[in-house]
VOKOL-402459 format. One record per atom (N, C-alpha, C): residue in three letters; atom name; x, y, z negated. Coordinates in steps of 0.02 Angstrom, whole numbers, plus 32768, in hexadecimal, padded with zeros to 4 digits. Atoms other than C-alpha are relative to their C-alpha. Example, Ala and Ser with C-alpha at 12.3 -4.5 7.8 and 13.67 -1.06 7.14 Angstrom:
VOKOL-402459
  residu  atome    xx    yy    zz
     Ala      N  802D  7FC5  8000
     Ala     CA  8267  7F1F  7E7A
     Ala      C  802D  803C  8000
     Ser      N  7FD6  7FC5  8003
     Ser     CA  82AC  7FCB  7E9B
     Ser      C  7FD9  8037  7FDB
***
This chain:
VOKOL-402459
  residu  atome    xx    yy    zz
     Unk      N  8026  8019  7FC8
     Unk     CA  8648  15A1  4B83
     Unk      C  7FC5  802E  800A
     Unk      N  8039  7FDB  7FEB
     Unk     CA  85C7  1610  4BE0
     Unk      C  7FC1  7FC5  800A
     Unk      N  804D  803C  8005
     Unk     CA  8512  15B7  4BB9
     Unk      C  7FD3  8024  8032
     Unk      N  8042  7FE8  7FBE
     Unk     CA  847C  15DC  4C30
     Unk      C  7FED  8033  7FF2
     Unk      N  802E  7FC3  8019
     Unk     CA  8434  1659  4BC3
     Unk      C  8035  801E  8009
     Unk      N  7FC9  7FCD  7FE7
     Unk     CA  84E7  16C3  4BEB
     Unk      C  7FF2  800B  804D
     Unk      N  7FF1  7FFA  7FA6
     Unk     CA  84E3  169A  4CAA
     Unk      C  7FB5  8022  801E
     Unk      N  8043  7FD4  7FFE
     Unk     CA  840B  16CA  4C98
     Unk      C  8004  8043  8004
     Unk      N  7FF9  7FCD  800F
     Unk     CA  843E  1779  4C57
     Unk      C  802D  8012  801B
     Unk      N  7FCF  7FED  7FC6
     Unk     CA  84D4  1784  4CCE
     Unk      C  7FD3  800B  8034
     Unk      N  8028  8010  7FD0
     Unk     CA  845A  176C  4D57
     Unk      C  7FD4  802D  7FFE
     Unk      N  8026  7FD3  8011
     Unk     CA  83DC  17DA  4D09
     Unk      C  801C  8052  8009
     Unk      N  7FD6  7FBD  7FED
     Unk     CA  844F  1864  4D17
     Unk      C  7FFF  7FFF  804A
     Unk      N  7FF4  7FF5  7FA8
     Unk     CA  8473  185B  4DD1
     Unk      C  7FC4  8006  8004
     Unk      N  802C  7FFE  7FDA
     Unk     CA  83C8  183C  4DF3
     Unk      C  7FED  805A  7FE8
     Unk      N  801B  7FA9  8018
     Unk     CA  83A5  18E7  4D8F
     Unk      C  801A  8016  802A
     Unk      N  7FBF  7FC8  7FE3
     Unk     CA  8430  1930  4DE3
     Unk      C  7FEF  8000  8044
     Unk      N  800E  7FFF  7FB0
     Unk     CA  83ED  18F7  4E93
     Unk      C  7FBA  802A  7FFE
     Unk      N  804F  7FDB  7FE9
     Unk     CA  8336  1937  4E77
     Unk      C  800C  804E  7FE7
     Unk      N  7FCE  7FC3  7FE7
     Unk     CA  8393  19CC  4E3C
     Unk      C  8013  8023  8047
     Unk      N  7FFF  7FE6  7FBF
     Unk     CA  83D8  19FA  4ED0
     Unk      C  7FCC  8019  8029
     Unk      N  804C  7FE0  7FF0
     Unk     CA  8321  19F8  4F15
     Unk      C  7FF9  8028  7FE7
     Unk      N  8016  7FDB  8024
     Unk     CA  830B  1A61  4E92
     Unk      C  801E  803F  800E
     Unk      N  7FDC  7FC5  7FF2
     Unk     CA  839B  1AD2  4EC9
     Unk      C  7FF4  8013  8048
     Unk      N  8015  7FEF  7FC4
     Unk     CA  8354  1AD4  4F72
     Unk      C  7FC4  802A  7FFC
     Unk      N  8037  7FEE  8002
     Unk     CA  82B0  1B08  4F3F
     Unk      C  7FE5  8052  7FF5
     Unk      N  8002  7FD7  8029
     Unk     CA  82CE  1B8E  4ED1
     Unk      C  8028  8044  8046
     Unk      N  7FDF  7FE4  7FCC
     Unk     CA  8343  1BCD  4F70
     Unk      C  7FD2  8032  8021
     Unk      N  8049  7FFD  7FEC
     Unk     CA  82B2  1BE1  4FD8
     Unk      C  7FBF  8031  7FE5
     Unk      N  803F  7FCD  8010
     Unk     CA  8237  1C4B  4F5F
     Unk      C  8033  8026  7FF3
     Unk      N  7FCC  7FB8  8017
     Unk     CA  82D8  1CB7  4F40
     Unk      C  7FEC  802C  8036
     Unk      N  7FFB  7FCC  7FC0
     Unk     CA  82CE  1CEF  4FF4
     Unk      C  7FC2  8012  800A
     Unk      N  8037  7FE7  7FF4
     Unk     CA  821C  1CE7  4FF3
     Unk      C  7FE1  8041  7FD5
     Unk      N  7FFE  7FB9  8023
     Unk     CA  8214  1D72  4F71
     Unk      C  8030  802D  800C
     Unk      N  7FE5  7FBB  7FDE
     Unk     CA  829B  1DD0  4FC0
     Unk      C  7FE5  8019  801D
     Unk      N  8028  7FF8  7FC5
     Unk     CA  8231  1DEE  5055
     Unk      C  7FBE  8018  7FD3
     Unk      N  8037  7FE4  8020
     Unk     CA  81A0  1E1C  4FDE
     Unk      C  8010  803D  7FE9
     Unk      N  7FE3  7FCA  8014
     Unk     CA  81F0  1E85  4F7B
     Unk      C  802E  801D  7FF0
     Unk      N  7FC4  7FD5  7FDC
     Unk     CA  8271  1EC8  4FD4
     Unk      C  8013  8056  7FEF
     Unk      N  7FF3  7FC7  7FFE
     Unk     CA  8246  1F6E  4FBF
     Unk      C  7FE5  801A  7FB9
     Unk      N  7FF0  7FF6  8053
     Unk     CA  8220  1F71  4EF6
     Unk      C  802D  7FFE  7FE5
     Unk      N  7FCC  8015  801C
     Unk     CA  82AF  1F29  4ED1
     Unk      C  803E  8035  8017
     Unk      N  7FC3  7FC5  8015
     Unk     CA  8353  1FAB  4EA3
     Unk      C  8037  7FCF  8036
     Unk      N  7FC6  8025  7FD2
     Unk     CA  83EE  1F77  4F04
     Unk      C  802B  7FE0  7FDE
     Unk      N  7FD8  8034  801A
     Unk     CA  8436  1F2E  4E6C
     Unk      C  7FDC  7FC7  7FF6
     Unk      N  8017  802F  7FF8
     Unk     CA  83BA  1EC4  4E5E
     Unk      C  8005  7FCC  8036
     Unk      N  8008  8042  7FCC
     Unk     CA  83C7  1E84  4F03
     Unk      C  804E  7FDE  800B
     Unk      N  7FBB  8025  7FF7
     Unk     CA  8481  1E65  4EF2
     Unk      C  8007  7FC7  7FC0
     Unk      N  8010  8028  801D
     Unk     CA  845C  1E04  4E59
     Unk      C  7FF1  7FCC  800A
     Unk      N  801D  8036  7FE0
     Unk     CA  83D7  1DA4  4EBB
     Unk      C  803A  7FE4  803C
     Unk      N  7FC5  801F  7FC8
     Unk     CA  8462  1D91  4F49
     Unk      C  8034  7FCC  7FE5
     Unk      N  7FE0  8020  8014
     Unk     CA  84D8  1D5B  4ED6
     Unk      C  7FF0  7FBC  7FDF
     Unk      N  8017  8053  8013
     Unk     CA  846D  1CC9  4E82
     Unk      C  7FE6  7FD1  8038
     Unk      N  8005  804B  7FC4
     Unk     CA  843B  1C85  4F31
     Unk      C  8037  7FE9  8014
     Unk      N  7FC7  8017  7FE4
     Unk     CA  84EF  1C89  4F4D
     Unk      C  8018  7FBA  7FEA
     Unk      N  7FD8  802D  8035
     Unk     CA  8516  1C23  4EAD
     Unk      C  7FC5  7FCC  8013
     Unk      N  8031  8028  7FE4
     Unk     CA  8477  1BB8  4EE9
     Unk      C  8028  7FD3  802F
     Unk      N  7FF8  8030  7FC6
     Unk     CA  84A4  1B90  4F8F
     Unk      C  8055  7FE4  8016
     Unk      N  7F9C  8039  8029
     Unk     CA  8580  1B5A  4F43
     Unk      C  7FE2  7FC8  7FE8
     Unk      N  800D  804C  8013
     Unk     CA  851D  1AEF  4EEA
     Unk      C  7FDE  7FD5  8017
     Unk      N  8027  802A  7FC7
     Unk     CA  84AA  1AAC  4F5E
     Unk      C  8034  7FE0  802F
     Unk      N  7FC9  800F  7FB7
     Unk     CA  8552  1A8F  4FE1
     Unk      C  8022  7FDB  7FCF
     Unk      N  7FD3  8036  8019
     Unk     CA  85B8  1A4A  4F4A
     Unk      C  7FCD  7FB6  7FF7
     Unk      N  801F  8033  801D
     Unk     CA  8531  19D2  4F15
     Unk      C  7FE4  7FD4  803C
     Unk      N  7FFA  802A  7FC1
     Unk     CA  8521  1999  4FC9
     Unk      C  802F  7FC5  8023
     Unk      N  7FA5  8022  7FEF
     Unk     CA  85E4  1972  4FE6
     Unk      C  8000  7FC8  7FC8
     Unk      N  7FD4  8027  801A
     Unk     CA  85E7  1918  4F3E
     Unk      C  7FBD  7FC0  7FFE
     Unk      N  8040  8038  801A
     Unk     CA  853B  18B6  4F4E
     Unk      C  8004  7FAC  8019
     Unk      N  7FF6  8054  7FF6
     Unk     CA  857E  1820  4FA8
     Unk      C  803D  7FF1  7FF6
     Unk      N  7FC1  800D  8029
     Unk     CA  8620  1817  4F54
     Unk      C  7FDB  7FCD  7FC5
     Unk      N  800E  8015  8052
     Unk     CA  85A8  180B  4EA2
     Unk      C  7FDA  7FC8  8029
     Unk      N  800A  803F  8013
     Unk     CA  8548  1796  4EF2
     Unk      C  8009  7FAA  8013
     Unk      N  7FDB  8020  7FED
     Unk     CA  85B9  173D  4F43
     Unk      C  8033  7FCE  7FAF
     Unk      N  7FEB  8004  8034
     Unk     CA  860F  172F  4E8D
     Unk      C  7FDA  7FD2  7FCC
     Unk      N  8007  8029  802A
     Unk     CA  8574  1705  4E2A
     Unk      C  7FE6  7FB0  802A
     Unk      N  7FFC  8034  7FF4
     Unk     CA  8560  1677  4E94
     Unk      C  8054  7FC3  7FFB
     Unk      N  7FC7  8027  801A
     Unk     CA  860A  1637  4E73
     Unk      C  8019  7FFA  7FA7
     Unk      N  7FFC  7FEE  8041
     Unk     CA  85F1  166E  4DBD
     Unk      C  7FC3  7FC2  7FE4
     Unk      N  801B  802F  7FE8
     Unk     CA  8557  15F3  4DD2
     Unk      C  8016  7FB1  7FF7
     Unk      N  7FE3  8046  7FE6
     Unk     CA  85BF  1559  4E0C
     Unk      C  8032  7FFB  7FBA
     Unk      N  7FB5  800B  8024
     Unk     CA  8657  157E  4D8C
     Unk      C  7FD6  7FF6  7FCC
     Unk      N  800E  8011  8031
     Unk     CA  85D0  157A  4D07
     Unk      C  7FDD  7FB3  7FE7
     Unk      N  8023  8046  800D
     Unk     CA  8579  14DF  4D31
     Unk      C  8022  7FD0  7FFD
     Unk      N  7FB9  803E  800B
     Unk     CA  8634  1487  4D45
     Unk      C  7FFD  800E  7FC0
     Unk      N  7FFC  8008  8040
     Unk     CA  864F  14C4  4C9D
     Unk      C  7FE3  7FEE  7FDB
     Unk      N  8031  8029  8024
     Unk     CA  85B9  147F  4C55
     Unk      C  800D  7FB2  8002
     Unk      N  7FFA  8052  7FF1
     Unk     CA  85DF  13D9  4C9B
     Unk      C  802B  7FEC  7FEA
     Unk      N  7FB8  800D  8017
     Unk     CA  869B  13D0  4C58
     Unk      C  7FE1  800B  7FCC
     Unk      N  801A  800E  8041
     Unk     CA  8647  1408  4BAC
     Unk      C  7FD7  7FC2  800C
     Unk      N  8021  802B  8029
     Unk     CA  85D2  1386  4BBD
     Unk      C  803D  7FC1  8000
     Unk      N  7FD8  802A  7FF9
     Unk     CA  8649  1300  4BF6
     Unk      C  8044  7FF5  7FBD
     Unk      N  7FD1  7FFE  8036
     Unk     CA  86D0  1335  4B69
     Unk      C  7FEB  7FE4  7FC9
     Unk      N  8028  7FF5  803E
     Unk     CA  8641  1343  4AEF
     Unk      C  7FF3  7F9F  7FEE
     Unk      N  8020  8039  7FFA
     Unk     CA  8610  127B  4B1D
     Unk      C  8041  7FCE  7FCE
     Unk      N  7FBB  801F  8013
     Unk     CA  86E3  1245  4B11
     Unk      C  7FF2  8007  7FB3
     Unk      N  7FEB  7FF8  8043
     Unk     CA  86EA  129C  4A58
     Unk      C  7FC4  7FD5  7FF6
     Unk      N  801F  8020  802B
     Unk     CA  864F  123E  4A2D
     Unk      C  8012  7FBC  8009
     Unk      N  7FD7  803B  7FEC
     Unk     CA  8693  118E  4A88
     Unk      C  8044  7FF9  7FD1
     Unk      N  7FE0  7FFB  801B
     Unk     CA  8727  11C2  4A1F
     Unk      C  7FFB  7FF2  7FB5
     Unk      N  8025  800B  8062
     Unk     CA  86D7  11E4  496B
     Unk      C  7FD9  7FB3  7FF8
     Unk      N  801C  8033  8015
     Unk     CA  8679  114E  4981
     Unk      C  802C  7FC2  8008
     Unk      N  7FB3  803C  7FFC
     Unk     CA  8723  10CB  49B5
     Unk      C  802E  801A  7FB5
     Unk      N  7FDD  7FF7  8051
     Unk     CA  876D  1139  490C
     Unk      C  7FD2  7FEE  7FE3
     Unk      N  8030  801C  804E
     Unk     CA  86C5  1104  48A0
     Unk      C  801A  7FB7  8010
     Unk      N  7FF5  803A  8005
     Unk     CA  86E1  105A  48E4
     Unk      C  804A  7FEF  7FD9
     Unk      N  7FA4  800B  8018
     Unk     CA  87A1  1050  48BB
     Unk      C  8007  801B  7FB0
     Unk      N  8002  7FFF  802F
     Unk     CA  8767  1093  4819
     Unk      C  7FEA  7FC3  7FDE
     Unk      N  8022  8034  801F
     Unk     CA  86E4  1010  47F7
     Unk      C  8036  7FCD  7FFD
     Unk      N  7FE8  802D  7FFE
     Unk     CA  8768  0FA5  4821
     Unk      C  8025  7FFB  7FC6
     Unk      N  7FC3  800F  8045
     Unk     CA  87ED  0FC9  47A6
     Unk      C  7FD6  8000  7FB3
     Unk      N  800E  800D  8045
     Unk     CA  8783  0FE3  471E
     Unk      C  7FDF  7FBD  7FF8
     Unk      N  800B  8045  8002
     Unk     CA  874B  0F2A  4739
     Unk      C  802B  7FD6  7FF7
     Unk      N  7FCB  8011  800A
     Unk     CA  87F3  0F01  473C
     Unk      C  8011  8010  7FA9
     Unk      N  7FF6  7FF7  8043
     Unk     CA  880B  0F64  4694
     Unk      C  7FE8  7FD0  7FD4
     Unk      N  8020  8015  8044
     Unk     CA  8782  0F0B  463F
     Unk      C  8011  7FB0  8001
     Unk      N  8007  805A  7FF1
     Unk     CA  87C5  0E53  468E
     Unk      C  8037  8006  7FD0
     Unk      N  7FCF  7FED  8019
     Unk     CA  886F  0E8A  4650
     Unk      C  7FF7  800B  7FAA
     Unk      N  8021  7FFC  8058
     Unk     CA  8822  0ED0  458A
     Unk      C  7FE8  7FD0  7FE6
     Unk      N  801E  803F  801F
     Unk     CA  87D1  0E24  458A
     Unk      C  8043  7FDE  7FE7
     Unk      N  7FDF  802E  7FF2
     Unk     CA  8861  0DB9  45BB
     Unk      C  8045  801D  7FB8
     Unk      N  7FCE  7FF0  8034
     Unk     CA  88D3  0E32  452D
     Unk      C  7FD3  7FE3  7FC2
     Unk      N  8036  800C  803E
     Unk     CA  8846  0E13  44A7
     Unk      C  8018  7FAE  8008
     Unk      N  8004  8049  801B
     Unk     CA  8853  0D5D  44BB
     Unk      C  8057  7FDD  7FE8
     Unk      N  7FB5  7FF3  801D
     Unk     CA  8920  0D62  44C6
     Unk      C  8024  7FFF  7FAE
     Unk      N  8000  7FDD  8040
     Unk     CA  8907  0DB6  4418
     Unk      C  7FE2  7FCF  7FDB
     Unk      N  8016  803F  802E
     Unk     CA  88A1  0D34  43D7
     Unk      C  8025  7FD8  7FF4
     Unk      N  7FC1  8030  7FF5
     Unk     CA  8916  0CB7  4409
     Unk      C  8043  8008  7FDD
     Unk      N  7FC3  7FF4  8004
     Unk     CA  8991  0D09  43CA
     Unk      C  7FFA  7FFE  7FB2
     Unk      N  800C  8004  805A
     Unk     CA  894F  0D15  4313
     Unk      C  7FF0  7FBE  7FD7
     Unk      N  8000  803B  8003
     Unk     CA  8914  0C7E  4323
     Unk      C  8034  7FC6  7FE6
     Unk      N  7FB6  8019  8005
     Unk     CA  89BA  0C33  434D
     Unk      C  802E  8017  7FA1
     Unk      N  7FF7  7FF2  801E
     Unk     CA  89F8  0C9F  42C5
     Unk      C  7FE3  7FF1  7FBF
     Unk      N  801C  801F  804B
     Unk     CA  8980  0C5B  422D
     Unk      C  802A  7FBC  7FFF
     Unk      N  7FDD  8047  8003
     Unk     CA  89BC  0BAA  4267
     Unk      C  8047  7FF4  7FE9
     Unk      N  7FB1  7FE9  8008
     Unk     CA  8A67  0BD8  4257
     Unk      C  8008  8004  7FB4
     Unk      N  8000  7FFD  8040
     Unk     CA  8A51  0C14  41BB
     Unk      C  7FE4  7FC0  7FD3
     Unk      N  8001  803C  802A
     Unk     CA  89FD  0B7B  4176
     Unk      C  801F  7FBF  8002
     Unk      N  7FC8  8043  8008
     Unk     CA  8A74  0B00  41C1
     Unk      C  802F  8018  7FD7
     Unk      N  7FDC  7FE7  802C
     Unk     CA  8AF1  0B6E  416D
     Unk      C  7FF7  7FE5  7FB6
     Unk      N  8021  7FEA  8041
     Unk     CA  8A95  0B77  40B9
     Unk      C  8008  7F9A  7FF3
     Unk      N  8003  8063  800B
     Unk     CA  8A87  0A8E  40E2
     Unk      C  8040  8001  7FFC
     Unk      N  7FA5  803C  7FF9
     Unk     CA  8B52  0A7E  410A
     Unk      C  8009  8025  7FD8
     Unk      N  7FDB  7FE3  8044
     Unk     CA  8B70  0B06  406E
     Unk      C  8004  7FB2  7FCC
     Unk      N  8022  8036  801F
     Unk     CA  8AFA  0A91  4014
     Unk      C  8033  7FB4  800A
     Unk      N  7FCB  8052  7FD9
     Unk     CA  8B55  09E1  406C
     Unk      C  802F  7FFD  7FDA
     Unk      N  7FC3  7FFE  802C
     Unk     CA  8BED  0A24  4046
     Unk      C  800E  7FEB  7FB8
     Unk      N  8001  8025  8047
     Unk     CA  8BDF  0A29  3F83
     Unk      C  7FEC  7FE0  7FF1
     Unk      N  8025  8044  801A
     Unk     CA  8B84  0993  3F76
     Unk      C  8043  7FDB  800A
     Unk      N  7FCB  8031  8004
     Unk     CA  8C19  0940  3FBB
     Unk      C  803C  8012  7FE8
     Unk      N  7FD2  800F  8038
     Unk     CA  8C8E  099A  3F54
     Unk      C  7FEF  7FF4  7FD1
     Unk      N  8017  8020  8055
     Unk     CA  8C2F  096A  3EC5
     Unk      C  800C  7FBE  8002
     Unk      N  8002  8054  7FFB
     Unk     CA  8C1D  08A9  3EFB
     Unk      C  8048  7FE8  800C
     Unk      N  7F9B  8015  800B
     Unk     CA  8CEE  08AA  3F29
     Unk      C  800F  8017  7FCB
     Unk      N  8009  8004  8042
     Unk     CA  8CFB  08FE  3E86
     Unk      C  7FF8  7FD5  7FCE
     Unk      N  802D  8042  8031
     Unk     CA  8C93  0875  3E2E
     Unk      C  802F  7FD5  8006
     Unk      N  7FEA  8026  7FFC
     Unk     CA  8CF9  080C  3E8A
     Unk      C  804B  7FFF  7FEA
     Unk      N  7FAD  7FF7  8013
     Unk     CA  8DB3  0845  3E60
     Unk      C  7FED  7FFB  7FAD
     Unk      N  7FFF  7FF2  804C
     Unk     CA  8D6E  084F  3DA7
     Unk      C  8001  7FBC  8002
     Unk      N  8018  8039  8018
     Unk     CA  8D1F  07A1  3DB4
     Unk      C  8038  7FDC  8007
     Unk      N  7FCB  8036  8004
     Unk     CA  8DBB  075C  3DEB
     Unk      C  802F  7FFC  7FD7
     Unk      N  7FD5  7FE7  802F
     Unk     CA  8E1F  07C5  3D83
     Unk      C  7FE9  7FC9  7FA8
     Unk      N  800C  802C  8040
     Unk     CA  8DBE  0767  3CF1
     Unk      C  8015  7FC5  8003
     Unk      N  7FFB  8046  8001
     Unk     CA  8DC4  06B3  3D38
     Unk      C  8057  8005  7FF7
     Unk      N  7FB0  7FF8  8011
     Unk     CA  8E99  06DB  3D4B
     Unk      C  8007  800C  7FB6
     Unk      N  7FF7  7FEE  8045
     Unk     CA  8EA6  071B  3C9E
     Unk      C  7FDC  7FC7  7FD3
     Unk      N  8021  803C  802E
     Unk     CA  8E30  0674  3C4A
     Unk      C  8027  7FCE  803A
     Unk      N  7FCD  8030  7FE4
     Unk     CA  8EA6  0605  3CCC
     Unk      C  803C  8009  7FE0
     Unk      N  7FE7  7FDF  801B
     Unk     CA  8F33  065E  3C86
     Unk      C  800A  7FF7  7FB6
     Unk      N  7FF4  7FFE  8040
     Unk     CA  8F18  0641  3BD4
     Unk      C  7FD7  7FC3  7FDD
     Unk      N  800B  803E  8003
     Unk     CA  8F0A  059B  3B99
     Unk      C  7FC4  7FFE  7FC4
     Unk      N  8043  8013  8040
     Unk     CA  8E67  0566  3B19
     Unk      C  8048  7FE7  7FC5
     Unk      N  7FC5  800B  8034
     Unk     CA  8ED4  0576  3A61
     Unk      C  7FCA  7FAD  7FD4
***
């Protein structure tokens, strides 16, 4: 993206380049005015020298004429294209932050979710060990239960086993 301080120093150039031209006009002007002075000091290569740099003068004085409302025909459309492009950066620049900030939210969200979720497993887990001690000590009571009542049917198949065996055998 071209920033102001590019399109400043774009601008700065042409304007050089226009007061230039003045400048190539100027210089035109005391060329001829020192021909005419000293016309007749000056060698004949010299003056074809001097001929030849008013030539190259006044090409560039005629080109920089032809192209001066082209350029600034240009940096005024150079101008406009930069201040649209500023505006689409800013406008983009606004979305990605409207953006980053609907992704922080959608973050905050889930990790609120995570930590409802880490609760709701933590207590699961309790529950679950929980469950699991109980288990084990009803277990450890019906082991327990159990041999009590094979001991007490035990007792009882013996006890009867005795009373049958003293029914059984008559007083001598």
């Amino acid at each position: 993206m071209l920033k102001s301080s590019n399109l400043d120093s774009v601008i700065g150039e042409l304007d050089g380049d226009r007061t230039g031209t003045g400048a190539v006009a100027a210089p035109e002007k005391s060329v001829k005015n020192n021909k005419n002075n000293n016309n007749t000091s000056l060698s004949q290569g010299k003056v074809d020298e001097i001929d030849c740099s008013m030539s190259a003068l006044q090409l560039s004085f005629g080109v920089l004429e032809i192209a001066e409302s082209p350029l600034v025909r240009v940096r005024n459309q150079l101008k406009e294209l930069i201040g649209k492009q500023n505006k689409f950066y800013i406008d983009v620049s606004k979305e990605k932050y409207k953006l980053d900030c609907s992704e922080v939210s959608k973050l905050y969200d889930m990790m609120s979710n995570v930590k409802l979720y880490k609760d709701k497993l933590i207590k699961i887990k309790k529950d679950m060990q929980s469950i699991y001690q109980r288990s084990k000590v009803i277990k450890k009571r019906a082991a327990h239960i159990a041999a009590c009542k094979q001991r007490e049917h035990q007792r009882k198949v013996e006890k009867q086993q005795h009373e049958e065996s003293l029914i059984g055998n008559p007083l001598p």
